[in-house]
N, C-alpha and C positions, 0 to 999 in steps of 0.2 A: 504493500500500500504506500501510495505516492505519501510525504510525510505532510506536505501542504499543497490542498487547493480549495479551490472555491468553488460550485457550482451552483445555479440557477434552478430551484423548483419547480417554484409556478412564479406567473407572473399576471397580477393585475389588469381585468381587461378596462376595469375603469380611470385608475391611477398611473399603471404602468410599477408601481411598486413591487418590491419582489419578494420570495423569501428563498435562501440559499442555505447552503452548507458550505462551512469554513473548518477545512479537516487541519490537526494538530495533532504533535505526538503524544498529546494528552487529551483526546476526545473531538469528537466533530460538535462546534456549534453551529445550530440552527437558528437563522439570521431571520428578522429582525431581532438586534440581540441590544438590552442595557447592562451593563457594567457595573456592578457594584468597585468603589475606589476605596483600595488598602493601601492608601499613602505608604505608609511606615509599617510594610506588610501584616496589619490585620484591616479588618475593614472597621472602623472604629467601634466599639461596644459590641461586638457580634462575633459569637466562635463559628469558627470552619461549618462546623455543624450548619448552626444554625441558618447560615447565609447559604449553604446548600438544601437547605428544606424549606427556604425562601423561592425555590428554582433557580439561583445562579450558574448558568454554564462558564462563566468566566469572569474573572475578577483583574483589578488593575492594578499595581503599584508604581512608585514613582522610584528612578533610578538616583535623581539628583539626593531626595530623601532620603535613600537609603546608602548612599554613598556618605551622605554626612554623616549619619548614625544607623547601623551599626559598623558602616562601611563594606564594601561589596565584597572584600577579599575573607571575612568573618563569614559571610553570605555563602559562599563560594565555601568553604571550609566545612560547613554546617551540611553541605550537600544541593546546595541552591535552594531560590528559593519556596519550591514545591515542600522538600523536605523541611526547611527551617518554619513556615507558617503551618504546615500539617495540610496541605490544599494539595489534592491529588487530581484537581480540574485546569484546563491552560488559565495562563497568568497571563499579560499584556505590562510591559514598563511602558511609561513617558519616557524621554528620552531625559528629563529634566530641561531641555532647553526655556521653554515657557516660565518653570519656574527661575534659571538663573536671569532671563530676562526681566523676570517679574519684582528685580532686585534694584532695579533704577540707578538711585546714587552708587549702589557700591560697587556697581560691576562697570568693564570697559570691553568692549566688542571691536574685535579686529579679523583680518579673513583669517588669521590662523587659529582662534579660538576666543574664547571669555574668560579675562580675568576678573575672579568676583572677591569679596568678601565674605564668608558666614554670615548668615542671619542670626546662627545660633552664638560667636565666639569672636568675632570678627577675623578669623584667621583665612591667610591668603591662599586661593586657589584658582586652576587654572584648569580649563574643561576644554578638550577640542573634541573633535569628530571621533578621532581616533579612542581617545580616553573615553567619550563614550560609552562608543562601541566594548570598551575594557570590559567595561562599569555592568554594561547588560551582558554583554558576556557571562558574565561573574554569577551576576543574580540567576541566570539559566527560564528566564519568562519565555512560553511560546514565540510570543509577538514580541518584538522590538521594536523601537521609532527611530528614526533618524535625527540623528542633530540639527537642529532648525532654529534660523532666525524670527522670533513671531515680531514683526513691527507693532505697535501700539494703536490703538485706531486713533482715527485723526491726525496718523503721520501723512506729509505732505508725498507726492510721487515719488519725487528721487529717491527718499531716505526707501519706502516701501519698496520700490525699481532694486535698488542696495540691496534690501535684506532679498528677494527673491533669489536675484544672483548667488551672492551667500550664500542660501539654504540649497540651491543646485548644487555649487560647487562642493557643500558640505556632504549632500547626500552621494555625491562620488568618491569622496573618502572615508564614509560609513560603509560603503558597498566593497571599499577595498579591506579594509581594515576588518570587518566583520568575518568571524572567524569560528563559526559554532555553524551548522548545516542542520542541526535540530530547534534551530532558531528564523524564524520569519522576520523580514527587515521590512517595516513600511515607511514607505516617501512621504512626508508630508506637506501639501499643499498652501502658498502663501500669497501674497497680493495684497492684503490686506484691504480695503474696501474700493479695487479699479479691477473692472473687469477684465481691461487687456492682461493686466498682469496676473490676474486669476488664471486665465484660460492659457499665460505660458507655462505659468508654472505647473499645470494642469497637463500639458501636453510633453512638460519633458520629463515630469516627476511619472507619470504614466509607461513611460520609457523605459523608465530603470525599476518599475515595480514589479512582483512575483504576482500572489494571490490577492495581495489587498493592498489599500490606499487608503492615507489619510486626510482629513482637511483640514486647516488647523489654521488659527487667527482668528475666527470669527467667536462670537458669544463672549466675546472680550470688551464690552462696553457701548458697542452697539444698538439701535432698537432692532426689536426683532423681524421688522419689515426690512431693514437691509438683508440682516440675515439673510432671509428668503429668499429676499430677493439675489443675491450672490451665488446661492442653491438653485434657484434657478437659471443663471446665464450659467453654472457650470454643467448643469444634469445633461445638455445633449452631447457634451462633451467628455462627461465618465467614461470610461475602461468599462464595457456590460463582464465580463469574465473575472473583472474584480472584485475584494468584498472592500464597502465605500465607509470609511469611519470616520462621523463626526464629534471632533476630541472635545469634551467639556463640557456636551451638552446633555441635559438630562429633567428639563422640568414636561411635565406630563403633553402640553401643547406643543412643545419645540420635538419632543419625541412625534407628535406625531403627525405634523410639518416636514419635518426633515423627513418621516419615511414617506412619504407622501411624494418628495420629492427624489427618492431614488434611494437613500443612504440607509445602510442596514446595520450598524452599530454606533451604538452613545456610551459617554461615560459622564460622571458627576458627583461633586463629594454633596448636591442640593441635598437629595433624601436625608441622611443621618446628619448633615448640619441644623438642617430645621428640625429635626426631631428633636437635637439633643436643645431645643430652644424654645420645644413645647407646640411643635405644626404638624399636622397630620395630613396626609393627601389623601383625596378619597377621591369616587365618582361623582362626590356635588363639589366640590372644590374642597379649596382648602380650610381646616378646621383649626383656630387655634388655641388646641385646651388650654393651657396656662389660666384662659381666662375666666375669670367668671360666673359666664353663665352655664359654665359645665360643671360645676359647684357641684350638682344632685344630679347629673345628668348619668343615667346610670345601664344608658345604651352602651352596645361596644362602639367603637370609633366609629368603624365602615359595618351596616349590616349586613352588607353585598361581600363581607371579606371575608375568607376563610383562613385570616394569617393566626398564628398562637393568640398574638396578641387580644385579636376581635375575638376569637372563641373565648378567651375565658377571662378578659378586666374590662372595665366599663370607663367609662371619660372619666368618671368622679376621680376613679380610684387613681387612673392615670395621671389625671391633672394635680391630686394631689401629691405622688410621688415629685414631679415635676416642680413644683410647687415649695418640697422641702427639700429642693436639692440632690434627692435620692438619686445615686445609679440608674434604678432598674426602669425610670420614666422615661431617659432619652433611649435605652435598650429599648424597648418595649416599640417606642414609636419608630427609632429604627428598622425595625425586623417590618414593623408596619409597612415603613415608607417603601422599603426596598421590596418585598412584598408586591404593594400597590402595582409599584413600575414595572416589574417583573411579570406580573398578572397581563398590564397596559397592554406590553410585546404582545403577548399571546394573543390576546383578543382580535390586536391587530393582526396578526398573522391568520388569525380565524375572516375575519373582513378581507383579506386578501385574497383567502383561497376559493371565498363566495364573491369576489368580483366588486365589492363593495366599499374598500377602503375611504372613497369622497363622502360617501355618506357617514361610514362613521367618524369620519373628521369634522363633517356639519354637526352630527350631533354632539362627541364629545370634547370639541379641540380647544373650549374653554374652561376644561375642567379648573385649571389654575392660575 
């Protein structure tokens, strides 16, 4: 068996949406797929287990993160890291680009790499394509990213024009330097908000990719009708034999926008950040017990849900937990949130294979 491809199911006669299989040396997933993100290899508040009885076929972590702390060559020692978090499902790294970029003051970008700062220590470091590539290496994730430039929205042409280049010439030295054959390398796509420069980097990054591709820049500050709108000047110009992943996106409408528009994987740390903050996502929107008037409310969260949580604690009890600080509140709404999204896919993927996707995005695409 091939160790990575992708292939096409069915496809939407109303949306054109799809749903696919993305094979790995650690299971096929079936695309449309959300991401549960284990920054700092857990997914926060939620054991392996649990986030597998959630339905996750796949979880994220971030390379930069975990190079900081616990460091990759520890990672790499432990047996990677499949073995080190207990996850015997594919894994996907960020490549950390986004985050060292997301460091502003403290870092400096030049074509040979990024020298940044710690966020954590302030001590000095220096990340190029190649180190990377080390860095994922190490960790041993199905999927990889490439080292990429994300420009900032509302950078002017040239500087965005810059970073595309960049991120070309960078993904030619991740493609070189990458050195694991039981590892998937994805391109990721940049332009920042001009479509010429979407649709080049679209067309060279498509070039150099395997089974799948990434997008990446966008849901960085944006409204979400650019978004869209940039998903759509790019969708007649995708790779159809590839799987299409949009990095960072995750709230319940832009999931279902974005498959609407071609793409079959999201990732997000939205779910368990608002949970651990007291928001629930459901199919009427969003709830947010913390408050109020969920005081005696002694429903489960979602009555439509069959996660742990909806079967057996009520808003009250929740909000209370939440309320005193307790652990087991943002866990609870956690398992909830990620739950929800994970439900979301399916349903869609049930709308797709009955031809109907536009309509279930009329009816539910402002659940949040």
């Amino acid at each position: 068996m091939e160790k990575f491809k992708f292939e096409i199911k069915k496809t939407c006669k109303q949306s054109g949406a799809r749903i696919g299989e993305l094979t790995t040396p650690h299971g096929v997933i079936e695309t449309p797929v959300f991401m549960p993100v284990g920054t700092l290899a857990t997914v926060k508040a939620l054991s392996p287990e649990e986030v597998k009885a959630a339905g996750a076929q796949i979880i994220l972590s971030n390379a930069y993160h975990l190079y900081m702390r616990p460091g990759h060559e520890l990672v790499a020692r432990a047996g990677g890291l499949h073995t080190f978090m207990a996850w015997d499902r594919p894994i996907l790294t960020d490549s950390g680009g986004f985050q060292v970029f997301s460091l502003a003051g403290l870092r400096k970008i030049g074509d040979d790499g990024v020298r940044f700062h710690s966020h954590l220590d302030g001590s000095a470091h220096f990340i190029t394509p190649e180190k990377s590539m080390e860095i994922q290496n190490a960790l041993g994730a199905d999927i990889i990213m490439a080292f990429d430039e994300c420009s900032e929205y509302g950078a002017d042409y040239a500087t965005a024009a810059a970073a595309v280049r960049r991120t070309l010439d960078w993904l030619d030295r991740c493609k070189k330097a990458h050195g694991n054959p039981a590892q998937m390398l994805f391109p990721i796509v940049q332009g920042n908000m001009y479509k010429d420069l979407r649709l080049l980097s679209l067309k060279e990054s498509a070039a150099r990719a395997g089974a799948g591709i990434a997008v990446g820049g966008l849901s960085v500050g944006e409204p979400k009708e650019i978004m869209y709108e940039m998903l759509d000047h790019m969708r007649p110009h995708m790779p159809e034999d590839k799987a299409r992943y949009l990095m960072g996106v995750g709230s319940p409408d832009c999931i279902i926008e974005g498959v609407s528009r071609g793409i079959d994987m999201f990732d997000c740390v939205l779910p368990t950040r608002v949970a651990r903050n007291g928001t629930a996502m459901t199919w009427r929107g969003k709830l947010v017990i913390r408050n109020n008037e969920y005081a005696e409310d002694f429903r489960p969260i979602d009555e439509n849900c069959g996660c742990y949580a909806c079967r057996h604690f009520s808003r009250a009890y929740i909000r209370h937990l939440i309320n005193v600080n307790e652990i087991m509140g943002g866990r609870l709404l956690s398992l909830h949130n990620i739950s929800f999204l994970i439900e979301l896919t399916e349903r869609i993927k049930d709308a797709i294979r009955e031809d109907r996707l536009l309509d279930f995005a009329r009816e539910h695409g402002d659940i949040y």
